[in-house]
VOTOR-720239 format. One line per 4 residues: their letters; for each residue x, y, z of N, C-alpha, C, O, CB. Coordinates in steps of 0.001 Angstrom, whole numbers, plus 500000, padded with zeros to 6 digits. Glycine has a CB too. Layout:
<gulums>
a) X/Y/Z/X/Y/Z/X/Y/Z/X/Y/Z/X/Y/Z; ...
</gulums>
This chain:
<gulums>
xxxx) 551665/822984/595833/551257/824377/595696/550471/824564/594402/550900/824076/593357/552486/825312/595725; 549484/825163/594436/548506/825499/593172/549323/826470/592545/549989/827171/593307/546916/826125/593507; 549438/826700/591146/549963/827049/590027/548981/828672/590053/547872/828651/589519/549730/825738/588682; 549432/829840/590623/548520/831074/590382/548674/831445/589049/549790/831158/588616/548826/832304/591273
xxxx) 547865/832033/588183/548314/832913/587238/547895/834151/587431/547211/834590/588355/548015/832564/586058; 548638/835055/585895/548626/836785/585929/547546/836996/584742/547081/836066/584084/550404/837683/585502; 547272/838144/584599/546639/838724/583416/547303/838847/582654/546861/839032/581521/546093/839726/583426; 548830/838801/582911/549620/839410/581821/549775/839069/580557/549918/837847/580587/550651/839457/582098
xxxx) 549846/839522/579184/549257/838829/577686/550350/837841/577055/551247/837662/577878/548939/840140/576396; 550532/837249/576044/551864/836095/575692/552511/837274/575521/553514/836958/576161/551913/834802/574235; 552698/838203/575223/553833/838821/574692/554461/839401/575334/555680/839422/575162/553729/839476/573886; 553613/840357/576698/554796/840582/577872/554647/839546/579203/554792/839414/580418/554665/842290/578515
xxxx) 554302/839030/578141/554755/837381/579654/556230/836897/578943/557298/836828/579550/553105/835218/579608; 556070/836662/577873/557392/835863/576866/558555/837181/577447/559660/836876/577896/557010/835828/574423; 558034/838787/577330/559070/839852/577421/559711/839814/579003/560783/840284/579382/558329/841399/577038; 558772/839155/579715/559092/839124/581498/559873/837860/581604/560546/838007/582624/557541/838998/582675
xxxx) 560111/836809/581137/560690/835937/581141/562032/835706/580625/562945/835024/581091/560030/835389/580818; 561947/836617/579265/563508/836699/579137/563868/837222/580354/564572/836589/581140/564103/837595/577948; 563286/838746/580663/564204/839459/581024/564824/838821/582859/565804/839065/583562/563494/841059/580836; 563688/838007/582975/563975/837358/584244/565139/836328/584019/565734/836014/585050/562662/836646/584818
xxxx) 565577/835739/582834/566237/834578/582747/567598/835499/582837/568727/835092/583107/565889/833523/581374; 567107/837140/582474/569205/837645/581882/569307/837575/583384/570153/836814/583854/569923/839842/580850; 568518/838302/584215/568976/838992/585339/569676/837563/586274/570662/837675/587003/567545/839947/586136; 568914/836260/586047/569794/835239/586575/570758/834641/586632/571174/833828/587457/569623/834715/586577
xxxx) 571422/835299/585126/572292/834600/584551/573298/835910/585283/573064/837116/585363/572102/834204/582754; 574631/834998/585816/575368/835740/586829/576322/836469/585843/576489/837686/585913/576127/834781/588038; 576977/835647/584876/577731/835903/583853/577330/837598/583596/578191/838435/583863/577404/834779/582607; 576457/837880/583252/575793/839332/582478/575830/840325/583318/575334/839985/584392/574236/839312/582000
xxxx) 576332/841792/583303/576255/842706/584117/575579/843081/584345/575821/844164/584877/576633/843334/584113; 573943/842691/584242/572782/843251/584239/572940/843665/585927/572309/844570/586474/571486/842205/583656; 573862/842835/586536/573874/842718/587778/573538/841367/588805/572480/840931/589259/573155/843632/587960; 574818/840978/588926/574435/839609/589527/575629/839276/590763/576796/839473/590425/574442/838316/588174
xxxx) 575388/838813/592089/576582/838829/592993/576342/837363/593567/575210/836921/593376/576612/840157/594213; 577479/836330/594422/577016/835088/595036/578581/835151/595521/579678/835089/594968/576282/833658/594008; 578010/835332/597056/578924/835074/598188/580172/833435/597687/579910/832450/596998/577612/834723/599787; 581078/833708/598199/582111/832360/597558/582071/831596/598839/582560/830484/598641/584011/832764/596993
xxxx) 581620/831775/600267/581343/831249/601087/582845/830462/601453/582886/829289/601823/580110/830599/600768; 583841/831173/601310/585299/829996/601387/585546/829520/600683/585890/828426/601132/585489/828975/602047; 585686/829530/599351/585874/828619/598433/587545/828937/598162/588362/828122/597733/584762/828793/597136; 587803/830378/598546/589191/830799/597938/590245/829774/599255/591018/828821/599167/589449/833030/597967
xxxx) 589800/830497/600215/590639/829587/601535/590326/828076/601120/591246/827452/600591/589903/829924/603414; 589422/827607/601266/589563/826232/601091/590667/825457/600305/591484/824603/600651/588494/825917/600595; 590273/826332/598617/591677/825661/598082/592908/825649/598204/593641/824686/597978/591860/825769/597240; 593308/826996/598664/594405/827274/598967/594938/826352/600336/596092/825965/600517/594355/828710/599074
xxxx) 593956/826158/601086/594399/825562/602535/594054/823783/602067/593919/822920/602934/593172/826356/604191; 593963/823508/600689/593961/822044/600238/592813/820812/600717/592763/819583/600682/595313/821577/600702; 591817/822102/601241/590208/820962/601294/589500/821308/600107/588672/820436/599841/588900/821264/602761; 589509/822054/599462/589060/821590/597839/590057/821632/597246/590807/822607/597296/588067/822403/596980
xxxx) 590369/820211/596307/591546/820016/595534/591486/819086/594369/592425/818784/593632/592534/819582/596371; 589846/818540/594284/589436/817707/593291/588078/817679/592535/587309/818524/592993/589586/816643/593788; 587665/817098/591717/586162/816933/591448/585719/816952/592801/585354/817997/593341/585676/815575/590624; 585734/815625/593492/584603/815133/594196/585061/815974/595632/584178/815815/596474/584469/813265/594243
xxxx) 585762/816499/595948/586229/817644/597315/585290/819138/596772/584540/819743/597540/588554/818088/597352; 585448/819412/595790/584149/820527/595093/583089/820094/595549/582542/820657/596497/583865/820618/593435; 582461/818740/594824/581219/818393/594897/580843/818201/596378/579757/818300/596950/581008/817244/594074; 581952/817927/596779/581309/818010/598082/580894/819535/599292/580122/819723/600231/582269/817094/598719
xxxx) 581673/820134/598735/581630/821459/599168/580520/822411/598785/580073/823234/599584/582742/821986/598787; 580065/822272/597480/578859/822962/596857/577976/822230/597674/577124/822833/598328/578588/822856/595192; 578070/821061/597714/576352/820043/598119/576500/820487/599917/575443/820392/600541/576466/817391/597734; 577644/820912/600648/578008/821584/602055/576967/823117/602136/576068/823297/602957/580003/822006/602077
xxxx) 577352/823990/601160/576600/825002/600878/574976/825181/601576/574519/825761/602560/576609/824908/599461; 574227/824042/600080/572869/823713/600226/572783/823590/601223/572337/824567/601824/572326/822813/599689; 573102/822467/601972/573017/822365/603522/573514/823134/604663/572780/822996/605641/573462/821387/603793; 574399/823805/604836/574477/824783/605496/574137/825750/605451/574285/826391/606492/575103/824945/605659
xxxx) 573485/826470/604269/573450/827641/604047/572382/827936/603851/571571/828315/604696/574104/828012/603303; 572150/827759/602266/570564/827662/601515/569652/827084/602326/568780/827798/602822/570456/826771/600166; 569697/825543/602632/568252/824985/603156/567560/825674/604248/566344/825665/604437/568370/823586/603668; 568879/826561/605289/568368/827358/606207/568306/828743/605969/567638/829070/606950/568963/827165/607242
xxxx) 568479/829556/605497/568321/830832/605290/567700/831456/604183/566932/832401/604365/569315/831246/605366; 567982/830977/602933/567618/831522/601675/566333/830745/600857/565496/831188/600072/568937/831484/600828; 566600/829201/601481/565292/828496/600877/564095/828854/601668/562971/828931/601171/565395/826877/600872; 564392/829090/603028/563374/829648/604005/562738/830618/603485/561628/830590/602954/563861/830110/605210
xxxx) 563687/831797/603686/563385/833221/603148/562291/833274/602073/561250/833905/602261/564680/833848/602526; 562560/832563/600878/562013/832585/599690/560558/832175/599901/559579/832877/599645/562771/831745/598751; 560552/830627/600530/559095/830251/600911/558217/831039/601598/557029/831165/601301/559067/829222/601617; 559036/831825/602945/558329/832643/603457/557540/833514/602336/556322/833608/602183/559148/833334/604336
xxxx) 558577/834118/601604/557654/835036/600912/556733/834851/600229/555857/835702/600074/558068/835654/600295; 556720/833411/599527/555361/832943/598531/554744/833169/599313/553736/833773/598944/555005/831576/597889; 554819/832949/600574/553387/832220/601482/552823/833870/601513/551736/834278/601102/553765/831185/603597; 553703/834495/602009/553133/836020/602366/552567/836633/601518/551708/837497/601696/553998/836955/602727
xxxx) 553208/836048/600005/552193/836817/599324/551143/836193/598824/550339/836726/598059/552655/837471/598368; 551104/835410/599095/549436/834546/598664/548873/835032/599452/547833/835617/599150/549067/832885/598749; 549339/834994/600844/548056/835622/601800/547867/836882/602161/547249/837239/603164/548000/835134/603019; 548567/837823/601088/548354/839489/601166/548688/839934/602174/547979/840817/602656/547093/840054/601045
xxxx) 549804/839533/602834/550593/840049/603890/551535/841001/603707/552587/840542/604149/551173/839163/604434; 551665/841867/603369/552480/843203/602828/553291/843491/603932/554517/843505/603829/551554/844587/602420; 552557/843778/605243/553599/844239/606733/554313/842959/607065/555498/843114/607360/552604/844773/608368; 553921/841910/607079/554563/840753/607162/555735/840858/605893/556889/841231/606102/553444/839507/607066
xxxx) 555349/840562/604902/556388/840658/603462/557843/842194/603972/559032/842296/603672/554874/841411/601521; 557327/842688/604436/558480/843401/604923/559594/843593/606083/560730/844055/606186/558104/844166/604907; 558562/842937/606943/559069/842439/608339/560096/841219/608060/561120/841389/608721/557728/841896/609346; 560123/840267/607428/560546/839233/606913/561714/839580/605966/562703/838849/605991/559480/838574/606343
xxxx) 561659/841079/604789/562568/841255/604600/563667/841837/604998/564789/841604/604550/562385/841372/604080; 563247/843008/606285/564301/843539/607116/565128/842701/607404/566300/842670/607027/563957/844070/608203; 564135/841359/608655/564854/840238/609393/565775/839674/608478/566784/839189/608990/563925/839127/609942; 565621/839600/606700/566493/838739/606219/567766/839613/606140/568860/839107/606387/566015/838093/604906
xxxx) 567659/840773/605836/569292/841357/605674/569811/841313/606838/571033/841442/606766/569548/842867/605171; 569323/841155/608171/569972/841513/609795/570931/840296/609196/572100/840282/608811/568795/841240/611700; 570121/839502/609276/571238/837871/608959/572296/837816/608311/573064/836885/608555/570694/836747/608160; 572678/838904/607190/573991/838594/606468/574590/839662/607199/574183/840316/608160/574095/838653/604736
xxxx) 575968/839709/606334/577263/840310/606336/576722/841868/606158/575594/842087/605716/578356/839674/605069; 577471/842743/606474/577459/844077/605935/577229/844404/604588/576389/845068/603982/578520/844594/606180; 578368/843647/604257/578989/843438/602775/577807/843297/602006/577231/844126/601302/580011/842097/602544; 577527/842070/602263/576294/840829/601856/574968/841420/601450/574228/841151/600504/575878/839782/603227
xxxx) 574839/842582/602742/573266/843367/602892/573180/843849/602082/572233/843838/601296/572831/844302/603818; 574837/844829/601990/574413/846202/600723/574399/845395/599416/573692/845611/598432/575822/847732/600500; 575301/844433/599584/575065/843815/598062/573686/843601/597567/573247/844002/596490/575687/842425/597933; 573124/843002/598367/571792/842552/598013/570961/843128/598042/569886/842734/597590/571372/841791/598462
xxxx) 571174/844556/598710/570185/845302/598511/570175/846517/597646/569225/847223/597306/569864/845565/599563; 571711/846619/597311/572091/847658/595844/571329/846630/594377/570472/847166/593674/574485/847828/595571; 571779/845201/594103/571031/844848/593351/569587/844399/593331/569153/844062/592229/571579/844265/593035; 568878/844348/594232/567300/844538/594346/566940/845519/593640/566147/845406/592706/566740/844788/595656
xxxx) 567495/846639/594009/567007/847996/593762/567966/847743/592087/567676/848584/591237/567571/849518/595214; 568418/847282/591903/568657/847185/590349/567902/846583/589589/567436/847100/588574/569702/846666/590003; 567653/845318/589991/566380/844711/589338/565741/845170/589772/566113/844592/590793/565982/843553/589299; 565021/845728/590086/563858/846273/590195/563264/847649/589029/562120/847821/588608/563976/846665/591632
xxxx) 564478/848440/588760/564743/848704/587834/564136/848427/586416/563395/849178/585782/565589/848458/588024; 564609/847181/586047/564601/846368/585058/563557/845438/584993/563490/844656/584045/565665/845808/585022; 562649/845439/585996/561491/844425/585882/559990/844877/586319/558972/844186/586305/561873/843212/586773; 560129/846091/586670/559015/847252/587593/558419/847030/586073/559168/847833/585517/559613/849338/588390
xxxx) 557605/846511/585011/556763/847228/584137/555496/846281/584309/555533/845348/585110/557380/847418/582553; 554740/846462/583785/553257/845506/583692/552975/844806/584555/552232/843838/584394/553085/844579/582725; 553606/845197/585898/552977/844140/586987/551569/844096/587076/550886/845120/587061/553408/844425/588408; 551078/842897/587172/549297/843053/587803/549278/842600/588695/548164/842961/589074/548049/842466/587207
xxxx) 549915/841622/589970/549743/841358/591033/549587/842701/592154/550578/843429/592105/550734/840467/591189; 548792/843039/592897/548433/843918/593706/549609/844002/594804/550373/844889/595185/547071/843588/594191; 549402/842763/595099/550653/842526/596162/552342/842798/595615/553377/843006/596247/550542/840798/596631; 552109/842707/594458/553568/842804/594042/553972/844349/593613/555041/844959/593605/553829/841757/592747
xxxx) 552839/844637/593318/553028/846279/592910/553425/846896/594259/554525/847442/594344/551482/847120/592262; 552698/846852/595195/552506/847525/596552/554150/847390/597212/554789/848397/597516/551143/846607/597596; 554672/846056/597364/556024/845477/597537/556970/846340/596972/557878/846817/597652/556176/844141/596942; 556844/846549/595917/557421/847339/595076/557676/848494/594802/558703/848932/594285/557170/847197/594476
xxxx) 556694/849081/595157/556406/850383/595658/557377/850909/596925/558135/851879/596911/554909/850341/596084; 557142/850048/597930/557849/850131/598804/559211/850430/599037/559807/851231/599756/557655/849419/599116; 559548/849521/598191/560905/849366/598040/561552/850416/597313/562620/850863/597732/561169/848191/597459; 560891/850970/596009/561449/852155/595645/560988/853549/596545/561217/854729/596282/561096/852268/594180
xxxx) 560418/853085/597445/560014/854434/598073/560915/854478/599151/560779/855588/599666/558465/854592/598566; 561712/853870/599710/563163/853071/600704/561922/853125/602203/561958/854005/603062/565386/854575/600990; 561071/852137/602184/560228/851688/603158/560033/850105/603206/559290/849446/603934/558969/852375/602960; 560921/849691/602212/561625/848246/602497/562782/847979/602237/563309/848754/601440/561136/847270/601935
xxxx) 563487/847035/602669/565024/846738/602645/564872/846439/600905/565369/847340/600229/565682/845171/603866; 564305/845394/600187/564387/845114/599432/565790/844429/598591/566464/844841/597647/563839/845903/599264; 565849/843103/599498/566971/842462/599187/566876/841784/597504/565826/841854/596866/567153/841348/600398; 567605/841411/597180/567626/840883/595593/566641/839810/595753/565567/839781/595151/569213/840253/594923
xxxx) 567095/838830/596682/566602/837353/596709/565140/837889/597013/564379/837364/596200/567382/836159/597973; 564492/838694/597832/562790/839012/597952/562467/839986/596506/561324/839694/596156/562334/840121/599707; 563010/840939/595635/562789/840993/594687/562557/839960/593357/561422/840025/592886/563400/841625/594727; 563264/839247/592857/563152/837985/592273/562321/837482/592737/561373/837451/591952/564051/837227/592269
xxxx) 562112/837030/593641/560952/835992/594806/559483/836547/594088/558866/835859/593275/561031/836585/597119; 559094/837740/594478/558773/838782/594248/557872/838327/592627/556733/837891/592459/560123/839802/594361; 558959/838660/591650/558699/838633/589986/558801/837337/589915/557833/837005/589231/559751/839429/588881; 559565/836110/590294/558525/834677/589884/557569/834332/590183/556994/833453/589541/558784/833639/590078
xxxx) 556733/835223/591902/555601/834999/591538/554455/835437/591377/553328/835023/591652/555463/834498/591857; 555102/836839/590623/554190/837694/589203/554302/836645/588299/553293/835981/588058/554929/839319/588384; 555263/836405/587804/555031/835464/586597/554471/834252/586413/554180/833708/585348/555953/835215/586153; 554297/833738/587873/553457/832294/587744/554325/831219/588128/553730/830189/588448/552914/831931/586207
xxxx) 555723/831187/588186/556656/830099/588504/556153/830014/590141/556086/830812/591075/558480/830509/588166; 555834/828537/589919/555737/827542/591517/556900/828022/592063/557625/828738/591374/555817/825603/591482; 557296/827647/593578/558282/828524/594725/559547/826943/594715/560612/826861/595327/557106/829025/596936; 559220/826414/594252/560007/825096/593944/561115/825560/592650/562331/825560/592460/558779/823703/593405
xxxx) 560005/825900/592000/560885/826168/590386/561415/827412/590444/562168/827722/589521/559919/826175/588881; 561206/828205/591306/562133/829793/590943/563317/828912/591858/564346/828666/591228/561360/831916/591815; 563264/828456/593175/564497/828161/594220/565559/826985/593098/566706/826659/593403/563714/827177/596083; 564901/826553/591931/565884/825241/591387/566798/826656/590197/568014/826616/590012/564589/823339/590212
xxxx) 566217/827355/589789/566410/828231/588958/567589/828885/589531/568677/828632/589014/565273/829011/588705; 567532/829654/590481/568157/830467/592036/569468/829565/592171/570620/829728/591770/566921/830278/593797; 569018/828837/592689/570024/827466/593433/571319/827256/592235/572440/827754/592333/568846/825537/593591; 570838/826409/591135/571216/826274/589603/572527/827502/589309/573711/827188/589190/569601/826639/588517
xxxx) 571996/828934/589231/572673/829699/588882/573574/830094/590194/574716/830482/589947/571906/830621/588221; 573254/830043/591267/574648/830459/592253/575313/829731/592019/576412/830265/591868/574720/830517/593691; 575392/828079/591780/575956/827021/591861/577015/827206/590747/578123/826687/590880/575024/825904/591795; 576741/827841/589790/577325/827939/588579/578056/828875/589030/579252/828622/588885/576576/828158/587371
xxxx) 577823/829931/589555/578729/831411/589478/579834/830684/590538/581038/830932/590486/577765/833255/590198; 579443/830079/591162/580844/829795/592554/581450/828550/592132/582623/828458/592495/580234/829471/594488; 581019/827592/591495/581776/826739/590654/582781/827476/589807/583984/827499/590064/580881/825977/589809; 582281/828005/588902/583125/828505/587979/584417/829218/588339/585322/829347/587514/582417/829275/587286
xxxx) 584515/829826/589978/585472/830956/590392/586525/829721/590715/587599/829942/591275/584936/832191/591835; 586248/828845/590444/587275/827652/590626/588323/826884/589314/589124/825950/589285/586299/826494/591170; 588019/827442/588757/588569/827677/587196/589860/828260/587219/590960/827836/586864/587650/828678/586287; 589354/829680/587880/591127/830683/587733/591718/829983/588876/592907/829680/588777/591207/832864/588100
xxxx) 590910/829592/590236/592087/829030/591400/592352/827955/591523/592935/827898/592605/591923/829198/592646; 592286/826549/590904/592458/825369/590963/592911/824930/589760/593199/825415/588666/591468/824801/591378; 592893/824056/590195/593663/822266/588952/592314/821507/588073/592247/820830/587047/594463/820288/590470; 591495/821928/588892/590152/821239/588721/589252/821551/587230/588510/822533/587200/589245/821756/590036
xxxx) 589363/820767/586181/589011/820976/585152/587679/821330/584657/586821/820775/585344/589379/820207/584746; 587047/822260/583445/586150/822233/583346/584521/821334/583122/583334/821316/583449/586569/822727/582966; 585973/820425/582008/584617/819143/582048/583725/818728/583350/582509/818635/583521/585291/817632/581705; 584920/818506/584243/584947/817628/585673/583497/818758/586607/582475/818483/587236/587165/817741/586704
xxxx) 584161/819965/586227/583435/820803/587319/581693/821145/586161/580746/821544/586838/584748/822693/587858; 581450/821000/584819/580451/820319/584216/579437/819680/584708/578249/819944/584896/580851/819634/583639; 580547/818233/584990/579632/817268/585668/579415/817226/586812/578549/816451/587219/579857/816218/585533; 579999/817895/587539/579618/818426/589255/577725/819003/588625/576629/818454/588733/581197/820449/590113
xxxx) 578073/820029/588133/576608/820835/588410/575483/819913/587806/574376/819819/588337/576520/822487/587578; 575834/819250/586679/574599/818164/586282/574297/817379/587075/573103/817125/587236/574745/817332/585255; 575451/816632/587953/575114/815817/588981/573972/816705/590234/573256/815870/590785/576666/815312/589604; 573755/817881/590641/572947/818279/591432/571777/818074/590150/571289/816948/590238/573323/819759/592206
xxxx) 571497/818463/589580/570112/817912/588412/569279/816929/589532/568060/816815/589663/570805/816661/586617; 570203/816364/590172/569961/814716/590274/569353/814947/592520/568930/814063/593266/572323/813375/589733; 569515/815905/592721/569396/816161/594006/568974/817312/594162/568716/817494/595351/570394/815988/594669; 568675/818627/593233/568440/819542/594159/566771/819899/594744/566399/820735/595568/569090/820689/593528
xxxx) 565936/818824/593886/564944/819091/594139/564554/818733/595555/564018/819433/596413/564318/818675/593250; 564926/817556/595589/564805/817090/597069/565561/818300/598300/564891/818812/599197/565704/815433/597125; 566534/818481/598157/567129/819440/598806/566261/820607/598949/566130/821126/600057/568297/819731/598207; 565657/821063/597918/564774/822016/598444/563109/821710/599078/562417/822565/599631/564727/822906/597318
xxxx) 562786/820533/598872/561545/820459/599505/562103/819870/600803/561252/819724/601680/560378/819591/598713; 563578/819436/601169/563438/818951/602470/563885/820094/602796/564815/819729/603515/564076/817692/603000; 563925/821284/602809/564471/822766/603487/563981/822908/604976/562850/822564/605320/563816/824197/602598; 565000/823489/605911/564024/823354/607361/562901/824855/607277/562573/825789/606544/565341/823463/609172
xxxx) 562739/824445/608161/561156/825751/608286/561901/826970/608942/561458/828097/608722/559444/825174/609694; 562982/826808/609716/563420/827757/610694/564577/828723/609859/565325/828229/609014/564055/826902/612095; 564601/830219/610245/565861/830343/609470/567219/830412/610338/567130/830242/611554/565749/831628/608608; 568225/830607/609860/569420/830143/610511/570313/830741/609706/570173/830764/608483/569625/828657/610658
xxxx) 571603/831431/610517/572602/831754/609726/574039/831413/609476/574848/831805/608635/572597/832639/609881; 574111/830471/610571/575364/829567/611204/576052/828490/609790/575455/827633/609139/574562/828349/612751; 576953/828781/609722/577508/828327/608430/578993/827690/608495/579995/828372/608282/577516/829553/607473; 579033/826265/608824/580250/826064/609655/581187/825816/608476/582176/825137/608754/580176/824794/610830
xxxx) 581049/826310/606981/582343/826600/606309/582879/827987/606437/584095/828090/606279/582224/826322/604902; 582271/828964/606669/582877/830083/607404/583605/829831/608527/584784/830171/608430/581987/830938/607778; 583245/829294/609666/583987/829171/611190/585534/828321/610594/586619/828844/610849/582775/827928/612635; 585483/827340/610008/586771/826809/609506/587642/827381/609097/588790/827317/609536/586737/826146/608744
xxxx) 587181/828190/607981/588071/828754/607351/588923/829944/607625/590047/830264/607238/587590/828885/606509; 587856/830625/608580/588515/832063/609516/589273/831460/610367/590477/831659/610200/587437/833117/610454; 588918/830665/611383/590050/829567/612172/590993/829180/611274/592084/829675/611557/589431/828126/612756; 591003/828766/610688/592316/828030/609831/593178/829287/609634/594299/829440/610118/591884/827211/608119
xxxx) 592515/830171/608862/593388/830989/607982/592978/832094/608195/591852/832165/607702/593438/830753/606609; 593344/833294/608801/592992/834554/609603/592869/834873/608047/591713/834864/607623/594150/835473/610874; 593955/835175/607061/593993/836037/606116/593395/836165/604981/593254/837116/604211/594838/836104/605889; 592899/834566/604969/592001/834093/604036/590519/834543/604383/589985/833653/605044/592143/832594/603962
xxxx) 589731/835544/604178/588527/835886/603811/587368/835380/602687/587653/835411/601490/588802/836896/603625; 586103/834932/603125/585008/834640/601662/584989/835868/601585/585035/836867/602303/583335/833843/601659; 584850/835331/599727/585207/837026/599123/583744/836959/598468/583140/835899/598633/586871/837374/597703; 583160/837897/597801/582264/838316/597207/582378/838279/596090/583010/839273/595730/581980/839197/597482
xxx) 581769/836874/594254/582049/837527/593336/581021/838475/592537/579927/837915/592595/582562/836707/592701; 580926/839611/591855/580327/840426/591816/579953/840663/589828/580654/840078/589002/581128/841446/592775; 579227/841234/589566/579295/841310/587830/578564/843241/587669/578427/843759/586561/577784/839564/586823
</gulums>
């Protein structure tokens, strides 16, 4: 993919970049949410119970989840907006909230409309203003993940490097919820996330083209354990 750039000057490019790095960082209330996808049932029902039963469960995720729905999603949208597809760019974002949870939708679409908030200033992309527009005008769904999408590429980040960025920080927020419910130490769960360093790139350029919402650590875990629900963690 060719590298686009903005007009925008070093100083509110440097000011768009922090503010893009807080909003990623899940930790910060700026506003940040990532589905636990089972992680609570799992441990409790004793299929995550170690380093490498984690690691294997996060790297389950990517592949069930991300490579089909969210890595899709995202590409779609570079593409749409390189090619000034605005009715498309919205059509694409409706279709993406049909795909989640109730829960999931409003989540993602209460914090869109939060960042958005927080990142609406000096846009010069045409396409991104217009998007944007939209969205505060409630004539798009405006999910989080197509907002972000959105402002990395106002800012110039390749669709590779916002999804390692993306990827990186969920990985962290749902790792970490494994801290208060497990045995599983911090160092250990450390070197879990450095070890993707080592794979996620590939993981995202082999992403399928199709999207998909079928997620067979959900079907397990509702089978297994009626009472056990993926919970939502939220900031």
């Amino acid at each position: 993919m060719v590298m686009h750039t903005t007009a925008t000057n070093s100083k509110n490019q440097a000011k768009a970049i922090s503010r893009f790095l807080q909003l990623l960082d899940g930790v910060f209330p700026s506003g940040a949410f990532v589905h636990s996808f089972g992680l609570e049932p799992h441990i409790v029902l004793d299929f995550v119970s170690d380093k490498e039963s984690l690691k294997q469960y996060l790297e389950n995720i990517i592949i069930d989840q991300y490579q089909n729905l969210e890595f899709v999603a995202v590409k779609k949208t570079y593409k749409l907006l390189e090619e000034n597809r605005l009715n498309h760019l919205v059509k694409e974002d409706e279709k993406f909230s049909s795909m989640l949870s109730l829960e999931y939708a409003k989540a993602s679409k209460d914090l869109g409309e939060n960042y958005l908030k927080h990142i609406n200033f000096d846009i010069k992309e045409k396409i991104v203003q217009e998007y944007f527009e939209l969205v505060k005008n409630k004539k798009s769904f405006g999910n989080e993940l197509f907002i972000l999408s959105a402002y990395a590429y106002e800012l110039g980040l390749e669709c590779d490097t916002f999804l390692l960025f993306w990827t990186k920080k969920s990985l962290i927020n749902i790792a970490s919820a494994s801290l208060k419910i497990s045995r599983i130490k911090p160092t250990e769960i450390q070197q879990i996330l450095f070890w993707f360093d080592e794979i996620l790139e590939e993981k995202i350029s082999s992403s399928s083209k199709k999207i998909s919402n079928f997620n067979p650590l959900f079907e397990e875990v509702i089978f297994s354990h009626l009472n056990l629900e993926p919970k939502m963690f939220a900031t």
